[in-house]
C-alpha positions as CSV (number, residue, x, y, z in Angstrom):
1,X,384.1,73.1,3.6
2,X,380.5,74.0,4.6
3,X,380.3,76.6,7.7
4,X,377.7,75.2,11.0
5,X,374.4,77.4,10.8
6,X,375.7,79.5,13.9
7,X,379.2,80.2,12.2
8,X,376.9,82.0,8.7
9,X,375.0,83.5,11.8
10,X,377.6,85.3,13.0
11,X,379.6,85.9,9.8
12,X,376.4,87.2,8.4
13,X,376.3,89.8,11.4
14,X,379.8,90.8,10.7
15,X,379.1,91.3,6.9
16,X,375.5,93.4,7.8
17,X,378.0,95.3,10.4
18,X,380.9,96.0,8.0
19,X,378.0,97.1,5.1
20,X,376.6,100.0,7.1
21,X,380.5,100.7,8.5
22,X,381.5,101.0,4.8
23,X,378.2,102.9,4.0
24,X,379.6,106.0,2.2
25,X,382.4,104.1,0.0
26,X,379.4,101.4,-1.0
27,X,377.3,104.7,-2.1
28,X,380.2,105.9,-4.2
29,X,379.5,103.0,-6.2
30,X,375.7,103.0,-6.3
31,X,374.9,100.5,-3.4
32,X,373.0,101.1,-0.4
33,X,375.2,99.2,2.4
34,X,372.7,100.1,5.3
35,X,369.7,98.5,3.2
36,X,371.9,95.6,2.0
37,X,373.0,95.1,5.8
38,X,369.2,95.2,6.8
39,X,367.9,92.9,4.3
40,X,371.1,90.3,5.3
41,X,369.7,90.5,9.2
42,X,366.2,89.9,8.0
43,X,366.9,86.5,5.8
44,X,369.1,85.4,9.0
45,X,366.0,86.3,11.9
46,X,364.2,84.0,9.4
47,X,366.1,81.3,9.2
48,X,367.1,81.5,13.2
49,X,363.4,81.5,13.5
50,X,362.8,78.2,10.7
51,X,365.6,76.8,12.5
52,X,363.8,77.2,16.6
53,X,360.6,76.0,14.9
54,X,362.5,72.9,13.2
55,X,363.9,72.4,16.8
56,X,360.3,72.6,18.1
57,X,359.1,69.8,16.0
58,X,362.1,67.8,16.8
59,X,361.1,67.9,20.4
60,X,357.6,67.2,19.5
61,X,358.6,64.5,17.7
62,X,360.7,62.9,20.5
63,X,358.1,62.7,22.7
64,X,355.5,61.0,20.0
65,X,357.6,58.6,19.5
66,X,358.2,57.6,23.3
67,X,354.0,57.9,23.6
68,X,354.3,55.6,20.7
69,X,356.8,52.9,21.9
70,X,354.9,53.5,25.6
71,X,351.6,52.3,23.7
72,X,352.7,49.4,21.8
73,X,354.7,48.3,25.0
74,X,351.1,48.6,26.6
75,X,349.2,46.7,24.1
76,X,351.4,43.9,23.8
77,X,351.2,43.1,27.5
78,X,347.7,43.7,27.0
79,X,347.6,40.8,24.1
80,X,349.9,38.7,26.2
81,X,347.9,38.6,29.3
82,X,344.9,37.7,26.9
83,X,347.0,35.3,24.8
84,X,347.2,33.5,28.4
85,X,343.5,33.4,29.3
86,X,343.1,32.0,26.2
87,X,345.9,29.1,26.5
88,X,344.2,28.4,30.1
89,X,341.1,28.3,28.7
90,X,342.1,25.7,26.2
91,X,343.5,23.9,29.3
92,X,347.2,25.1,29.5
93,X,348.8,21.0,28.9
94,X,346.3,20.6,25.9
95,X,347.0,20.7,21.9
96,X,345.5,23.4,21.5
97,X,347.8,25.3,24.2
98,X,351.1,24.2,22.4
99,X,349.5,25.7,19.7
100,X,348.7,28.9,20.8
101,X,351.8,29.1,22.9
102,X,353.6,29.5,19.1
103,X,352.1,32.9,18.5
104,X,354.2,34.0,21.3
105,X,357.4,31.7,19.9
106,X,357.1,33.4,16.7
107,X,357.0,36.9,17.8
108,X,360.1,36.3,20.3
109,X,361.9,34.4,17.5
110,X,364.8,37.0,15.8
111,X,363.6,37.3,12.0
112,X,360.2,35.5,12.9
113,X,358.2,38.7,10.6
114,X,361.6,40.2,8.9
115,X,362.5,40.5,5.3
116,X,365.0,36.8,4.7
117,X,368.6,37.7,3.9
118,X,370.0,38.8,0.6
119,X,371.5,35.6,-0.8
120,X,375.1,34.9,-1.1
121,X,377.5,36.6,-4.9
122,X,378.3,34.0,-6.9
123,X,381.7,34.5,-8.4
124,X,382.9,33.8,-11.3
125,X,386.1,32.3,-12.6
126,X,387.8,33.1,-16.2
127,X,386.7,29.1,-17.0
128,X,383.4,29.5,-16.2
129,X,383.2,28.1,-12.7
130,X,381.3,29.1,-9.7
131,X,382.5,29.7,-6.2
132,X,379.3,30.4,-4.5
133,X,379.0,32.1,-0.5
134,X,382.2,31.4,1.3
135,X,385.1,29.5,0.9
136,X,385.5,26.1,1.7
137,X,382.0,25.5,1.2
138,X,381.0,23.0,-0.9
139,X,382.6,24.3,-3.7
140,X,386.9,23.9,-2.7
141,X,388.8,25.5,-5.6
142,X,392.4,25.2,-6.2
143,X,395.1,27.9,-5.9
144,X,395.1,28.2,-9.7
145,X,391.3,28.8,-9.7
146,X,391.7,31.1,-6.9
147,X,394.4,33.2,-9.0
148,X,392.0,33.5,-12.3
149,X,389.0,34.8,-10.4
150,X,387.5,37.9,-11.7
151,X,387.3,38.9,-8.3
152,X,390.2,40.8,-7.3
153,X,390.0,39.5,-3.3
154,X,389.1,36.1,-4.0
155,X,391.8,36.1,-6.4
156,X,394.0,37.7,-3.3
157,X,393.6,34.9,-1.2
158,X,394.8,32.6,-3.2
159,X,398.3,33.8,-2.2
């Protein structure tokens, strides 16, 4: 189980506390409790103070990226508005305007500029047929097939 960063804050204080409590027992034995408890509350004022710097840049970073979106909101209207200057220019029931009106088309369309889909698994049965993408596809295997599919929920559904 791993503690939040303000739970090993205040542990840590408790430790530093309890060193320089047990201060004359921890010099019995050679150790410098007061000087261990210090150099515990050091390392923690530097990671409180990596961690409000961390906090800082996530803030910072926030508001880039809403100056960011804000801007390529602003020059896509921009392009828009000049994408229909030039359609009217081109005489908005011409060719030329159907064709330019497919820039807008292909940025509106859903997976117009993304990656394609990763294809289909083929599975394989113990006789060497195929059962590709879903069932009842073009592929229709029997029960029997089903059950001697490599494919432990392929092979379930045949039951």
């Amino acid at each position: 189980m791993s503690l939040s960063e303000a739970q090993v804050s205040g542990a840590i204080g408790d430790v530093a506390e309890a060193l320089i409590k047990a201060s004359n027992p921890l010099a019995k034995v050679g150790m410098d409790g007061p000087k261990m408890g210090a150099e515990l509350l050091a390392d923690r004022e530097r990671c409180e103070k990596a961690d409000a710097e961390q906090e800082a840049a996530k803030r910072v970073q926030r508001e880039t990226t809403k100056a960011k979106d804000a801007a390529y909101h602003r020059l896509w209207v921009k392009g828009s508005g000049f994408l229909d200057m030039v359609i009217a220019a081109v005489e908005k029931d011409s060719d030329a305007a159907k064709n330019f009106r497919r820039i807008r088309s292909r940025v509106s369309r859903p997976g117009a500029y993304a990656a394609q889909p990763a294809p289909l698994p083929v599975h394989r049965f113990a006789h060497g047929e195929e059962l590709s993408g879903r069932l009842g596809g073009k592929c229709k295997k029997s029960k029997r097939a089903l059950r001697n599919c490599d494919d432990p929920i392929l092979a379930a559904l045949s039951w």
